[in-house]
N, C-alpha and C positions, 0 to 999 in steps of 0.2 A: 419471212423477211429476207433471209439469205439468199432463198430460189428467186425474189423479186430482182433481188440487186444485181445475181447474176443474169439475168434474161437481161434486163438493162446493157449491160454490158457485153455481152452476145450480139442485140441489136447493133448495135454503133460497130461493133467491129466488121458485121457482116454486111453494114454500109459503106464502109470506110471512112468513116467518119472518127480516124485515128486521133485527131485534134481533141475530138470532143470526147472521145475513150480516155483518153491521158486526164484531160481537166477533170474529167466525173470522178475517174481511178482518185485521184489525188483527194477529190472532195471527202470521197468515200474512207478515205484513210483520216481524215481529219475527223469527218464525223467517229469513228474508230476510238481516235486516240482520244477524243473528249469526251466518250463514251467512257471510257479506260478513265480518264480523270474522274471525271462525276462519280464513279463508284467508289475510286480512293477516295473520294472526298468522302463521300457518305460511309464508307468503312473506318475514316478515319475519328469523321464526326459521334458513329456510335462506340466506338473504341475508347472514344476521348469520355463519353456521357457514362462509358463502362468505369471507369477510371476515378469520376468525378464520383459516382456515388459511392464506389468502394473505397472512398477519401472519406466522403460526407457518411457513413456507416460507421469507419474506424472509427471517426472521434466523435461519433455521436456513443457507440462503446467505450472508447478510452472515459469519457464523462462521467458514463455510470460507475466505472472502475474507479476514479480519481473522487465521485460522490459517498464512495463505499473507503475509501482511505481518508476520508475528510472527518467521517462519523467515528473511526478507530482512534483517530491524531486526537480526535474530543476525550475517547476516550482515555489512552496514553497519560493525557495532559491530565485529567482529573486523577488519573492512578497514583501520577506519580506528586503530583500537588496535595492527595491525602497525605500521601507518605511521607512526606513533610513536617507535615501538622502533627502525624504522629511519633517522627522522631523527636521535633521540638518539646512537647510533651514532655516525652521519654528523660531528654536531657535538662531540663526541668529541676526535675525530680532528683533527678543524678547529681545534679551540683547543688542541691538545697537539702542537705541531712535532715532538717527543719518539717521540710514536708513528708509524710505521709500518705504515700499513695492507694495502700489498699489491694489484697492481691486479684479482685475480682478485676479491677480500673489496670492492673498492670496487665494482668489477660488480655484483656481486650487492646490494650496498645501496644504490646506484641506480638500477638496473634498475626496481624496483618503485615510484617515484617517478615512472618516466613514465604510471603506468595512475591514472585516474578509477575512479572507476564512477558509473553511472547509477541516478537514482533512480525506482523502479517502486510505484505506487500501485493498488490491487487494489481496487477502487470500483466495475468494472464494477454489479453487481447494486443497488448504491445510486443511481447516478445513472440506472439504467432505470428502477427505481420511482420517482425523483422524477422524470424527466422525461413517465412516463405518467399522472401525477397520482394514485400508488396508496397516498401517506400521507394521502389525506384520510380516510381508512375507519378507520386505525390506532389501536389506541389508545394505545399506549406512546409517547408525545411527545414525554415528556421522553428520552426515551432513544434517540430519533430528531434530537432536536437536538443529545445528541451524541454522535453520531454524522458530524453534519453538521458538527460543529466539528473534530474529528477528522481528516476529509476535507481540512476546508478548509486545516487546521494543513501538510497535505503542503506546500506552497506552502515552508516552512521547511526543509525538507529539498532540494528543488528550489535554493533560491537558495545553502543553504550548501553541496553541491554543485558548482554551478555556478562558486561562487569558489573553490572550489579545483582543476577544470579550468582557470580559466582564467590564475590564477598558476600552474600548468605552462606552459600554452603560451607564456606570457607575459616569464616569469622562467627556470623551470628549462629549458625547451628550449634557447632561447639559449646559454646558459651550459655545456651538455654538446655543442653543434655546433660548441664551438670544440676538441673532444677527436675525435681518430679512432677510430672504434668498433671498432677491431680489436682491443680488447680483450677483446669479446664471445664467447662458448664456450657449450659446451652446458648449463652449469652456469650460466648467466648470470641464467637463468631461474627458479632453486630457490626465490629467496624470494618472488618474482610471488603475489601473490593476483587470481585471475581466474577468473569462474563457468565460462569456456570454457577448456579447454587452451590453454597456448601456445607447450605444449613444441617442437611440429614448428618453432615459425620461429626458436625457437634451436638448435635444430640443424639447419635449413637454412644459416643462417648462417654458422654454425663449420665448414660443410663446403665453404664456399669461402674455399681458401687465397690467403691475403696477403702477394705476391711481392716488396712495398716497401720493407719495412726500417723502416717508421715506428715508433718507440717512442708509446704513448699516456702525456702525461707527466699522469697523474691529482694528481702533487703538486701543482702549479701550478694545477687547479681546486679543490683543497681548500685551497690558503692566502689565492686569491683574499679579496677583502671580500662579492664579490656572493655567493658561496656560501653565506656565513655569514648573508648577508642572508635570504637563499631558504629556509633551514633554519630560520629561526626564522617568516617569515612564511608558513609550511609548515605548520610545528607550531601556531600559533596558531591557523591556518583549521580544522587537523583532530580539536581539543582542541573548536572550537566544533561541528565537527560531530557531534563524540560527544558532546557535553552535549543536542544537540537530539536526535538518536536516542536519547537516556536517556530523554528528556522524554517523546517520541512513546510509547519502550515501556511510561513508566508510565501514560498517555494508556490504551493499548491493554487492558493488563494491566485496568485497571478497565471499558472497555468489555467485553472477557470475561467478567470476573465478573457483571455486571448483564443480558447479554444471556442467560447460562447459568441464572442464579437470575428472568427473567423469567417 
């Protein structure tokens, strides 16, 4: 094509036919530079289609991420909504001399007061695109910001969490080591909420027998003051952690809709 355009232009000069050299030259450049467009366009156009689906990818991943933190917030909620029920329970019993609880019925509604759980945050695929710089190209911004508020909100989940681990170890551990645990059985374990089994270490336990004769006197930790203390600064930590898990879901629940209706 190029040896064409030159013989063209060979010709006409070696006619002098300069008039019509100039007009062609000129054509020739125009055809040139719209050549030159048409390419950026169509570089730009598949640049642009590179862009759109590594958008439509991300939050078709972010989805599954926010699907897998929606099933945990389920579970959070039910953890700490048992454990409610079980302190309620508990202090119950504690203000009623009257009642009789029974130490196998008090096993089982402390048992489940020594477990946490930990809080798990499903961000991977957001924090790789903002660390590889790939929400500059994005268009959805606002919806990228929160997203980022979102993330950042986990931080509240983390700390209310964490104070309630640590008034266990703090409070209620203390307080059930001054009790001999030979009141534990394989039923000890029924009302436990825990992602992993934990049935094997109650009944490894129950299956070493206690040749002592000790009685575990659970009344004496139930009429304690500190008990009652624990029970209520129990229940208070884990009323706030289900108002922030409320929060988070409803938090979520509207990221869903606006990433699905994107």
């Amino acid at each position: 094509m190029i040896k064409f355009f030159r013989h063209i232009r060979k010709n006409l000069l070696n006619e002098g036919k300069t008039t019509k050299y100039f007009k062609y030259a000129i054509g020739e450049i125009i055809l040139v530079v719209i050549g030159i467009l048409i390419a950026l366009q169509i570089n730009n156009w598949n640049e642009n289609r590179k862009a759109n689906q590594l958008e439509t990818n991300f939050f078709n991943n972010v989805l599954l991420d926010l699907q897998k933190d929606e099933e945990k917030l389920h579970y959070y909620k039910n953890f700490h909504t048992k454990r409610i029920e079980y302190l309620d329970t508990l202090l119950t019993y504690v203000r009623n001399p009257n009642k009789t609880m029974g130490i196998d019925k008090f096993g089982m509604y402390v048992e489940p007061l020594f477990y946490a759980t930990d809080p798990t945050n499903y961000n991977i695929t957001f924090e790789s695109a903002k660390s590889l710089g790939t929400f500059n190209n994005f268009k959805e911004k606002e919806l990228l910001k929160d997203l980022s508020e979102y993330y950042a909100d986990f931080t509240l989940i983390e700390k209310s969490f964490s104070s309630i681990l640590r008034f266990i170890e703090n409070r209620f551990e203390p307080i059930m080591y001054t009790l001999p645990e030979n009141y534990m059985n394989e039923n000890t374990g029924n009302l436990v909420i825990n992602e992993e089994s934990v049935q094997e270490f109650y009944n490894k336990v129950a299956s070493i027998e206690d040749y002592r004769g000790i009685t575990a006197d659970y009344e004496t930790i139930l009429r304690t003051p500190k008990m009652e203390n624990y029970l209520i600064g129990d229940m208070g930590r884990t009323f706030g952690a289900i108002n922030i898990i409320s929060a988070r879901q409803h938090m979520l629940n509207q990221l869903l809709e606006k990433i699905k209706n994107q």
